[in-house]
ZAMARGU-4260 file (C-alpha; in steps of 0.2 Angstrom, whole numbers, plus 5000, padded with zeros to 4 digits):
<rodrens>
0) 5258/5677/4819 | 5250/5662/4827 | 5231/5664/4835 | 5225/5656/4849 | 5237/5649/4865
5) 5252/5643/4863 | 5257/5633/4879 | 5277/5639/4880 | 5288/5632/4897 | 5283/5644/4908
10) 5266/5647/4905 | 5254/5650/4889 | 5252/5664/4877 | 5235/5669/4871 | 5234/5681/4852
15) 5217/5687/4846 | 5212/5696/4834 | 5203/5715/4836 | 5207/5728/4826 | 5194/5740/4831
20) 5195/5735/4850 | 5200/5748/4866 | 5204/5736/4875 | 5203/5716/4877 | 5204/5705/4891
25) 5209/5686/4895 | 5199/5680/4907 | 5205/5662/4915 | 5193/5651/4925 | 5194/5641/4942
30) 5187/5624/4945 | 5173/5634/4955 | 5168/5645/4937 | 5179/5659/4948 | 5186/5672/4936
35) 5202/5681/4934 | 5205/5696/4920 | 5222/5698/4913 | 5223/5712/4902 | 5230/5711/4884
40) 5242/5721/4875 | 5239/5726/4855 | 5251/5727/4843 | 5252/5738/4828 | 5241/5725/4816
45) 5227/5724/4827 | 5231/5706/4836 | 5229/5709/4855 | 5242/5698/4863 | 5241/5691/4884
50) 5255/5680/4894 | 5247/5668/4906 | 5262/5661/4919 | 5260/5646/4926 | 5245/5642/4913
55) 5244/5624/4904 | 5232/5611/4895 | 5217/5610/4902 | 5213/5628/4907 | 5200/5638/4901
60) 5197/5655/4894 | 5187/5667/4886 | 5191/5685/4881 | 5181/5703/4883 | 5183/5715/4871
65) 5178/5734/4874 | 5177/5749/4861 | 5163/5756/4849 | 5146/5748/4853 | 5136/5753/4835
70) 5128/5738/4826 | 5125/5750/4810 | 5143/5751/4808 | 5149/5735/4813 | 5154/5737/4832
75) 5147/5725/4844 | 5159/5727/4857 | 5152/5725/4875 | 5163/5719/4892 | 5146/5708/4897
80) 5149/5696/4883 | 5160/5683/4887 | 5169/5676/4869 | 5176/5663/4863 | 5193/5661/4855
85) 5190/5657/4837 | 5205/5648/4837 | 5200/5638/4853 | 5204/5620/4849 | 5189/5611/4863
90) 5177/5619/4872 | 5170/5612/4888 | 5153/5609/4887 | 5139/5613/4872 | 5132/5629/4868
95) 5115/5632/4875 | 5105/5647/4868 | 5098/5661/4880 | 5092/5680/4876 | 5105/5686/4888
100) 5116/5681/4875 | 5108/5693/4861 | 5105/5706/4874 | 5109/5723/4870 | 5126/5732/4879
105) 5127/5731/4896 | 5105/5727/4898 | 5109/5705/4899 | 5119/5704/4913 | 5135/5696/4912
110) 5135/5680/4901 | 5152/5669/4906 | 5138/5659/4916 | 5129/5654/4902 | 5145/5651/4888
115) 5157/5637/4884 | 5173/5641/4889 | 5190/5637/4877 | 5200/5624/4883 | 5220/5625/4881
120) 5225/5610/4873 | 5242/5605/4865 | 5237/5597/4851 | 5240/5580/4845 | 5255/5575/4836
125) 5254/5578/4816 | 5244/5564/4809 | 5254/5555/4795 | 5252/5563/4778 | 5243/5551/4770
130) 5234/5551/4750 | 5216/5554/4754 | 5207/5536/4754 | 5192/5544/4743 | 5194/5543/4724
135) 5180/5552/4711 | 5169/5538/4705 | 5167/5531/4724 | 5151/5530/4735 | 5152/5545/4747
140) 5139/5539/4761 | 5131/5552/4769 | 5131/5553/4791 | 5123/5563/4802 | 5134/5559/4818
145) 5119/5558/4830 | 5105/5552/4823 | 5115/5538/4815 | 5119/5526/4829 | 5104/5533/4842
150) 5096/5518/4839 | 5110/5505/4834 | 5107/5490/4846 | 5124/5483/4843 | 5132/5500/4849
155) 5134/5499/4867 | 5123/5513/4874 | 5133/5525/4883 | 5143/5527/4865 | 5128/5529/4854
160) 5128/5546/4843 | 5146/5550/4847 | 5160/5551/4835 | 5167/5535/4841 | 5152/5523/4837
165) 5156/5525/4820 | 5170/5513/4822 | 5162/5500/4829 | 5165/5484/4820 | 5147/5482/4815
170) 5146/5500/4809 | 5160/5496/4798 | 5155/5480/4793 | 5140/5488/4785 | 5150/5500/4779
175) 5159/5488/4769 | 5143/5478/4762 | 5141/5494/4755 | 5157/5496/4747 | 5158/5516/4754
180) 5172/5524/4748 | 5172/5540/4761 | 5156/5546/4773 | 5153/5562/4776 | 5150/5569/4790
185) 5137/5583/4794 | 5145/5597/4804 | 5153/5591/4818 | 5160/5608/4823 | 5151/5617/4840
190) 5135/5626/4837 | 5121/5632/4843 | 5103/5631/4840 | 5092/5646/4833 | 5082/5655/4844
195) 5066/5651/4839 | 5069/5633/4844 | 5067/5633/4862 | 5051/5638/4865 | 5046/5624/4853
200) 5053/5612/4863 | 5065/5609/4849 | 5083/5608/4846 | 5094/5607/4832 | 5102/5590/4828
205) 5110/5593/4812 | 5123/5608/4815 | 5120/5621/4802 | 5122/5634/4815 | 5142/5634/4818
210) 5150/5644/4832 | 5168/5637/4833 | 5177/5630/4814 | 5190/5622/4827 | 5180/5614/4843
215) 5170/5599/4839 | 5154/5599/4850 | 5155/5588/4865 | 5139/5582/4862 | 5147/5572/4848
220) 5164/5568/4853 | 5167/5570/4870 | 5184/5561/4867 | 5188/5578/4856 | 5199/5579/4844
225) 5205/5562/4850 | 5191/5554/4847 | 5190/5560/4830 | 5206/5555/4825 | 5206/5538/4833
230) 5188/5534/4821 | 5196/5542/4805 | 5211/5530/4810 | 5199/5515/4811 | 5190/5518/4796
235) 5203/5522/4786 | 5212/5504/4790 | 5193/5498/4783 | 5197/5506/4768 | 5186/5522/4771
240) 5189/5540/4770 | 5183/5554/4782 | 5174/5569/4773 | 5169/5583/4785 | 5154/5594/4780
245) 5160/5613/4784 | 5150/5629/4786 | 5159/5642/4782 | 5145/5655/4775 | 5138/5659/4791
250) 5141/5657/4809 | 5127/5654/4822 | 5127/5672/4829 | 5113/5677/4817 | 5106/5695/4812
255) 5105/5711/4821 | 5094/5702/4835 | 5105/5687/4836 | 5120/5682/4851 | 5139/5690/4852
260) 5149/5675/4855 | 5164/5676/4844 | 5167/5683/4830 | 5154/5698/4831 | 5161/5702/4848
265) 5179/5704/4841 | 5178/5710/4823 | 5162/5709/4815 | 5166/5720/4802 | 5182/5710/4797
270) 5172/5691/4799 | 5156/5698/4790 | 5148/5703/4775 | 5139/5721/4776 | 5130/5732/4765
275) 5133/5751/4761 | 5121/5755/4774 | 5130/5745/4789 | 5117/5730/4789 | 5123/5714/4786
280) 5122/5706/4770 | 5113/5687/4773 | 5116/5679/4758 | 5114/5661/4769 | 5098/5665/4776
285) 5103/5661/4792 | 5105/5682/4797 | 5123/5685/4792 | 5139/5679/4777 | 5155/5676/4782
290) 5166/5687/4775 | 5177/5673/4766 | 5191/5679/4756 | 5191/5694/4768 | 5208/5694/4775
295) 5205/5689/4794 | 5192/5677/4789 | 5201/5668/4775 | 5212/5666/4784 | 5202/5657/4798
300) 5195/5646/4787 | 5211/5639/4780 | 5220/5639/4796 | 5203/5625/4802 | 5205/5616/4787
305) 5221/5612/4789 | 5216/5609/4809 | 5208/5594/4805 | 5218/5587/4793 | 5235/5589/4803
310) 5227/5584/4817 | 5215/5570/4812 | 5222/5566/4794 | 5203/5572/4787 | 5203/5564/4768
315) 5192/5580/4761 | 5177/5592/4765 | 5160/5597/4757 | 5156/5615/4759 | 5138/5620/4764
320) 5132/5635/4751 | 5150/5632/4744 | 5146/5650/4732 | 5151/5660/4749 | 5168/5654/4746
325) 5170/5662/4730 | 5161/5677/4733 | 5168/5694/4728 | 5160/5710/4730 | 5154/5709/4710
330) 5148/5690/4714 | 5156/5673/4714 | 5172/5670/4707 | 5178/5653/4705 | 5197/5662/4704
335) 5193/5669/4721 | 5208/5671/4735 | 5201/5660/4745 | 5199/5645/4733 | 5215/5650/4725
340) 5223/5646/4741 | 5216/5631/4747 | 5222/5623/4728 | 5238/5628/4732 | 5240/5624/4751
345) 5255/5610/4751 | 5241/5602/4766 | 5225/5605/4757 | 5229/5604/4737 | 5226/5585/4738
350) 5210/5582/4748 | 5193/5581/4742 | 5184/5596/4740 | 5166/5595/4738 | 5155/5613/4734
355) 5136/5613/4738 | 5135/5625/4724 | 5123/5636/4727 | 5118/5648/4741 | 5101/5661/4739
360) 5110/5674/4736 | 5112/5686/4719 | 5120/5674/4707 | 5120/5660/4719 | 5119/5645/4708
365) 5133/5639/4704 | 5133/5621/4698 | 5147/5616/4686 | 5158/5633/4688 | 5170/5628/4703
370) 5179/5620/4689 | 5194/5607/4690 | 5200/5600/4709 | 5179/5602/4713 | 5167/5587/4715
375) 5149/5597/4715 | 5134/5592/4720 | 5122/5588/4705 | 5105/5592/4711 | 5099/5592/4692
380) 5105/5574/4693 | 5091/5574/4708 | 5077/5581/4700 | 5080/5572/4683 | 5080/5555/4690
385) 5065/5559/4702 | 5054/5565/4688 | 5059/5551/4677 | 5054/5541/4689 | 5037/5550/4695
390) 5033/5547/4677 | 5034/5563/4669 | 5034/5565/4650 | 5049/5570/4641 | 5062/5566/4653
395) 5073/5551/4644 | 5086/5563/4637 | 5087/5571/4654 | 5088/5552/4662 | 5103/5546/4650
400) 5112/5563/4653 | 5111/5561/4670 | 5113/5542/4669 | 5132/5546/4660 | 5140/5560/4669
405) 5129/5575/4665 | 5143/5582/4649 | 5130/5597/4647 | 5134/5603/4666 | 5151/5597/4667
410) 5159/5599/4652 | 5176/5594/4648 | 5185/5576/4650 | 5179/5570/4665 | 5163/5570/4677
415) 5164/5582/4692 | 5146/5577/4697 | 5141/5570/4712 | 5123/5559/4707 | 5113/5559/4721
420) 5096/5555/4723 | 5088/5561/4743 | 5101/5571/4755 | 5100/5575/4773 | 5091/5591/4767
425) 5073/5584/4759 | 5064/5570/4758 | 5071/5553/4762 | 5071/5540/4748 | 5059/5531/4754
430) 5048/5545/4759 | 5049/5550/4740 | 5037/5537/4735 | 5026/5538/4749 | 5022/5557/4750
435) 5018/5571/4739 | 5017/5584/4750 | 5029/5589/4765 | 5025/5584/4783 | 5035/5596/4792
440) 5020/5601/4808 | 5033/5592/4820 | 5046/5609/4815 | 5031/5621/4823 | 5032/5631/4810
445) 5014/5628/4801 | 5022/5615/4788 | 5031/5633/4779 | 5048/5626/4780 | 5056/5613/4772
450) 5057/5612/4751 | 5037/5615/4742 | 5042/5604/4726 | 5051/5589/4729 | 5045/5579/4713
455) 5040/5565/4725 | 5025/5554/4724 | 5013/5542/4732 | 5007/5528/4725 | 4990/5532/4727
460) 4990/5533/4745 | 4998/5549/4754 | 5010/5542/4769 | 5010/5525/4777 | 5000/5511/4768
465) 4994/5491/4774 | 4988/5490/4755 | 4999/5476/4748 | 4998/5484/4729 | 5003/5501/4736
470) 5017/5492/4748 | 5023/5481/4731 | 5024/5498/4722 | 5034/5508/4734 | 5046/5492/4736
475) 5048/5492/4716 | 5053/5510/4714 | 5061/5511/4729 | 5073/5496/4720 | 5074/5505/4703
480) 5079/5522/4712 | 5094/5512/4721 | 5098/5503/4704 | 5098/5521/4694 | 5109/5529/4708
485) 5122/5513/4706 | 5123/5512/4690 | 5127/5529/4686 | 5144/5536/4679 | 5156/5548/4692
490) 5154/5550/4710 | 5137/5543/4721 | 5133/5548/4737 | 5119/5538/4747 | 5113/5546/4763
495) 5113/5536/4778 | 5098/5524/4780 | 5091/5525/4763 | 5100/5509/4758 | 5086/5501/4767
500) 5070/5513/4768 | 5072/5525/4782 | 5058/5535/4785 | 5057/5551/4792 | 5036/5551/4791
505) 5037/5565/4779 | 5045/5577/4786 | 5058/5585/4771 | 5068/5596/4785 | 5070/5588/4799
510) 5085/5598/4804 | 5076/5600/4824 | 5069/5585/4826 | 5083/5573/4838 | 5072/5561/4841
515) 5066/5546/4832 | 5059/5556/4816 | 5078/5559/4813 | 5086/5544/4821 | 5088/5531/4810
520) 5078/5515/4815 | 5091/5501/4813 | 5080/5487/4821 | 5064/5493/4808 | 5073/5491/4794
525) 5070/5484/4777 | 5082/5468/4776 | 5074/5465/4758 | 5079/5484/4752 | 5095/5482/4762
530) 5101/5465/4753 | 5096/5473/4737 | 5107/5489/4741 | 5121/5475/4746 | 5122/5466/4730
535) 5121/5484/4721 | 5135/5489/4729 | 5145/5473/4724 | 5141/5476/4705 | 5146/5493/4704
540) 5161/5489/4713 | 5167/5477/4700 | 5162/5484/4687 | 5174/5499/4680 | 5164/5508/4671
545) 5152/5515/4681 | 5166/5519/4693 | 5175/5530/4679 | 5174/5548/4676 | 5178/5551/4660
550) 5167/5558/4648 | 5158/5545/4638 | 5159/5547/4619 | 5151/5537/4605 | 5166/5528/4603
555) 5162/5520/4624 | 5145/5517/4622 | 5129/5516/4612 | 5111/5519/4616 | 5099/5506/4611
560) 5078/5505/4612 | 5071/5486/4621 | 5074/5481/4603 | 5091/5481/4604 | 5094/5494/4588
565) 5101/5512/4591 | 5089/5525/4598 | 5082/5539/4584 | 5080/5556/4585 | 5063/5553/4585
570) 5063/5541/4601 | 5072/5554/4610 | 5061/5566/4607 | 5045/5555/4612 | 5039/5562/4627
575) 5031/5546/4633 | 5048/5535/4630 | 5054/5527/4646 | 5063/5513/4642 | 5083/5512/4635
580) 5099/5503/4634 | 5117/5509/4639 | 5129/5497/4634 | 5146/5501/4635 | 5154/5492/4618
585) 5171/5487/4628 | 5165/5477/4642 | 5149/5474/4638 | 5141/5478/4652 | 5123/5483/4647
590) 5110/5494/4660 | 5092/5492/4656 | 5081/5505/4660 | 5060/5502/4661 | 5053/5518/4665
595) 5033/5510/4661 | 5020/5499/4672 | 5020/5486/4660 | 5035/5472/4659 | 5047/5472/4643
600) 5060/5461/4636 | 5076/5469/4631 | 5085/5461/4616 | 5104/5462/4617 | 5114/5458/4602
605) 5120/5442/4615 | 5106/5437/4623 | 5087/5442/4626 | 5085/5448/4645 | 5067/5448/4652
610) 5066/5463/4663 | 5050/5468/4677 | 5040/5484/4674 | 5047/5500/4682 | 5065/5493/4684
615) 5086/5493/4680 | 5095/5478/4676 | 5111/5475/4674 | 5115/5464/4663 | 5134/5457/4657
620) 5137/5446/4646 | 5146/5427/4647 | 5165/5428/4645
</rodrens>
């Protein structure tokens, strides 16, 4: 069975899924937004199926779907509510939200004015099957599509915060300073924004709200799929892989008061997760859970995973709340259907697959369980390195764990962690040694969203500072932060902008701010942080170690005091400790770590190193 249309020689045929459904409708549109309803036939597996003669690319469609209206139970069905195709590849314009959407049956009036309509399209050819370009051990570089090229002078204007910007040759070329292995997108799939936005004046720029897992938004890549595929096409002959960032434990229809667009209007009790009573479970908080490894929906989200990789030859995806994937009914399961099926997906068993491994529901964190084929996300790698360097007691065990590969979370012979120090979701880097406290008023939500502990700090002053001591201080750790983030073992992932000090003036959720508190300022820029970042990356880049993923041992390296003589017990368990060697015995490379205020000299068994207060050197000795 193949969902969605299928443009044959006469015509197109249009298949959908609604089990519970009376009776469903195609309904094809005019230039003039004139409507024509086909009515479908249902086979004896519940897939309504509709032939459309004289129907091609370019056409668009919606379905309608009548039966049961009875939230409790599952059954949003309601002939006023125009859907889209869950399979439909484009859509022609964005989603815009409106209460008519959410209105109960037959009281909003009929919505096909205010919804995207699906597009036909043939598809592109198959992308060559290519090895992904992305390898553990890389620098994944974090991209919020919009917000990342805004404010790019050397991006002509009329392509800035599109898909395609990111292959301009001087996007690139700073890709390439920075040695990035693959970015990562932040969902590019069409969404909508959360109800409570609008009348604040507010829309959502990062995507977290998804309506479609096959439709990219417009408002990114108006080009479509095309465009898509000709950036992965240029980046990938710079060396670079294409990550997408997929949502796949919610969809942007919400809770009981939220729109039927898609997948509630069709099957809600097969795409979602409900309790015994009828209501649906929101294990996201967002207002509902995709049902993952129920049949319908497993399916759905395998079928858009290999989408974009057949169609765009995508190297690999991060799952947002990846415990959704793996949820059973008993809790997560890293044996699940689902995740079974992606390892063994002839398309899908080689591409990188990333897990945010937590969500907020029961048993949600899952760090270190998605086991092997999994890179996770390490956010004890984040709060580790942050509190080392905020200058709380008793962290150096916690530092050089974090420093090598994290073997208390991970386990086994080889790193799964991905080290990361700031993320589109929290402070920036920069921000982290400017403000204490969250900034989030601009959200309209009495500063109550957003993470409360963020193990940040100020340097006396909260927020921007014209003292030179605070500015010098900000610089230094802002320095050592980059240098800890290189010089760790496994994967590294750097969010767009922190390279060189992006600010986003507090604010630790700036998930509805499109405008210049989440567009990064290219012209603003440090160029002394940046250069810093630049010659960072050419270190890590040739030098193996830090690049490698498997486990250290005694035998790979040693732990040395400023001394130069192996660490004691009782040094690791000084809690005011903060200074330490790594060498790794074959190539000698050394990383100096001073955690303190005061400068130290490090004394190698080659060669005595002097090294600044609150810093990371690299040192290798003469060959």
């Amino acid at each position: 069975m193949t969902f969605g249309p299928v443009i044959g020689a006469g015509g197109t045929r249009f298949s959908v899924w609604s089990p519970d459904a009376a009776q469903l409708w195609l309904c094809l549109f005019d230039g003039d937004d004139r409507e024509v309803r086909l009515p479908m036939l249902r086979d004896a597996d519940g897939c309504w199926h509709g032939e459309a003669a004289g129907v091609g690319e370019g056409a668009r469609y919606g379905f309608r779907a009548d039966g049961p209206f009875d939230p409790g139970a599952g059954l949003w069905f309601d002939p006023d509510k125009l859907l889209l195709d869950p399979y439909a590849q484009a859509i022609d314009r964005a989603f815009v939200y409106d209460p008519a959407l959410a209105a109960p049956r037959r009281q909003g009036g009929d919505t096909a004015s205010l919804m995207p309509k699906g597009v036909v399209t043939a598809g592109l050819p198959t992308a060559a099957s290519e090895p992904p370009r992305f390898t553990p051990g890389g620098l994944i570089y974090e991209v919020q599509v919009r917000g990342f090229t805004m404010l790019h002078p050397q991006v002509p204007e009329a392509q800035r915060g599109t898909i395609a910007a990111l292959a301009h040759p001087s996007v690139i070329a700073h890709l390439q300073k920075l040695h990035v292995s693959a970015i990562e997108l932040m969902p590019i799939n069409a969404w909508i924004d959360e109800r409570h936005l609008g009348p604040l004046g507010l829309t959502n720029a990062w995507g977290y709200n998804p309506v479609s897992y096959f439709a990219i938004d417009p408002r990114l890549a108006p080009g479509g799929m095309a465009e898509l595929r000709d950036t992965v096409t240029a980046l990938h002959d710079a060396g670079i892989g294409v990550i997408l960032d997929m949502v796949y434990n919610h969809d942007g229809e919400s809770d009981a008061m939220g729109s039927t667009l898609s997948l509630r209007g069709l099957d809600a009790r097969g795409y979602f997760r409900h309790s015994a009573d009828g209501s649906l479970i929101n294990d996201t908080g967002t207002g509902n859970s995709i049902a993952c490894n129920a049949p319908i929906a497993r399916r759905l989200i395998l079928d858009s995973l290999r989408h974009f990789v057949s169609q765009a030859g995508i190297d690999g995806f991060r799952f947002d709340l990846g415990p959704a994937l793996g949820r059973m009914a008993d809790g997560f399961d890293p044996q699940a259907p689902l995740l079974q099926e992606m390892r063994a997906d002839p398309l899908l068993a080689d591409r990188v697959m990333i897990a945010e491994p937590w969500d907020i529901g029961p048993g949600g964190y899952q760090l270190g369980r998605f086991g092997e084929g999994w890179l996770e996300w390490n956010d004890r790698y984040r709060d580790d390195m942050r509190r080392f360097w905020r200058g709380d007691a008793g962290m150096l065990g916690g530092f050089a764990t974090r420093l090598a590969g994290s073997s208390d979370i991970f386990g086994g012979v080889a790193t799964r962690s991905v080290n990361f120090l700031a993320a589109h979701d929290g402070f920036t880097l920069a921000d982290m040694t400017a403000y204490e406290q969250r900034h989030n008023d601009a959200n309209g939500e009495q500063n109550r969203d957003g993470h409360g502990e963020n193990f940040s700090w100020n340097n006396g002053v909260e927020g921007p500072s014209e003292d030179k001591a605070v500015q010098v201080g900000r610089r230094r750790d802002r320095e050592a932060l980059l240098s800890t983030l290189f010089a760790s073992r496994g994967t590294i992932m750097l969010t767009a902008g922190d390279e060189f000090g992006r600010s986003q003036q507090g604010n630790n959720n700036a998930y509805a701010q499109d405008n210049a508190i989440g567009w990064i300022d290219w012209m603003g820029r440090d160029l002394a942080l940046e250069a810093h970042s630049f010659a960072l990356a050419v270190l890590r880049a040739e030098a193996a170690d830090l690049q490698g993923v498997a486990m250290l041992t005694d035998a790979d390296v040693e732990w040395l005091d400023e001394d130069g003589q192996a660490l004691t017990i009782a040094q690791w368990e000084d809690p005011g400790r903060r200074r330490l060697i790594l060498r790794y015995r074959a190539s000698g490379l050394a990383i100096c770590v001073n955690g303190t205020g005061e400068p130290c000299e490090f004394h190698l068994p080659e060669d005595d190193v002097a090294v600044g207060a609150r810093s990371v050197l690299f040192r290798r000795p003469e060959r």
